[in-house]
C-alpha positions in Angstrom: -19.3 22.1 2.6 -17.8 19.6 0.7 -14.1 20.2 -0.7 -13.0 19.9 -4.4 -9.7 18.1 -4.6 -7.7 18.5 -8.0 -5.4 15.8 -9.1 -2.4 17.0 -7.6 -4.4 16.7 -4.2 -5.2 13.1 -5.1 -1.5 12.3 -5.2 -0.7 14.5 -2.1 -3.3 11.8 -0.4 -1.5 8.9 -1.7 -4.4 8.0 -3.7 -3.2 7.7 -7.3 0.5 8.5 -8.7 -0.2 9.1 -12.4 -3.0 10.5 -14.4 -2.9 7.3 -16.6 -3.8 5.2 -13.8 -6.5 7.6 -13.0 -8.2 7.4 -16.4 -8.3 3.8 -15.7 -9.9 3.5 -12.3 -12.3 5.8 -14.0 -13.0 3.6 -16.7 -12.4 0.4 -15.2 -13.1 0.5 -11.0 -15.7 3.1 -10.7 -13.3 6.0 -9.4 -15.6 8.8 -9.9 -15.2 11.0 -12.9 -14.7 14.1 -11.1 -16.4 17.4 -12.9 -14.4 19.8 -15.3 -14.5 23.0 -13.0 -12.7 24.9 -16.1 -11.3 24.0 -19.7 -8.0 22.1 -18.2 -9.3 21.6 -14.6 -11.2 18.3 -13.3 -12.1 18.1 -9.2 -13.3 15.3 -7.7 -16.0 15.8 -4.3 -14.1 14.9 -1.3 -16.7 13.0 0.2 -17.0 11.1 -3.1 -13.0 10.1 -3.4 -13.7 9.2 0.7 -16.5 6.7 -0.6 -14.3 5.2 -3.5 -11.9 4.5 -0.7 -13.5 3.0 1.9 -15.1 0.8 -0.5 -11.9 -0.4 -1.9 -10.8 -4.2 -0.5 -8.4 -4.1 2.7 -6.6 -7.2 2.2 -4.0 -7.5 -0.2 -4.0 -10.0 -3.4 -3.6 -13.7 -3.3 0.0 -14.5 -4.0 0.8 -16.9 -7.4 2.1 -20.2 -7.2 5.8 -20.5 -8.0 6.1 -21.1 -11.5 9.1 -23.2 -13.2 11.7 -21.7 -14.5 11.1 -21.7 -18.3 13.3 -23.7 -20.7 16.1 -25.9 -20.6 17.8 -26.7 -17.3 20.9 -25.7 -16.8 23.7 -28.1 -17.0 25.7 -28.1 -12.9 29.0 -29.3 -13.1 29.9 -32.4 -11.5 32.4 -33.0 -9.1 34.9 -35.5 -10.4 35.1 -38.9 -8.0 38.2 -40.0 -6.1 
């Protein structure tokens, strides 16, 4: 039988940390939108968060290129000559 998980299982998973990031995977990278089990409770299928998982990318993001520092360089002060 497939388990219902409630949010506070979802964090004890390490699979979301706030329930503001959670409304945007829902919106935004198809995290499933769970079903309201009663009028303040939403669970999400187990097999279903599983499947949202596994189907999330393994390797991490490309890194940036170094950006210059903005605005005027600073001035470095110079070493008076013998």
């Amino acid at each position: 039988m497939n388990r219902r998980l409630r949010f506070r299982d979802l964090q004890e998973r390490g699979i979301v940390r706030n329930r503001v990031t959670l409304a945007n995977w829902i919106r935004k990278q198809d995290f499933p939108p769970g079903q309201l089990t009663g009028p303040n409770t939403r669970t999400w299928g187990e097999d279903e968060v599983n499947g949202w998982v596994t189907s999330r990318p393994v390797a991490s993001k490309p890194l940036l290129p170094a950006r210059r520092p903005r605005g005027r360089p600073r001035k470095t002060q110079s070493q008076p000559t013998a």
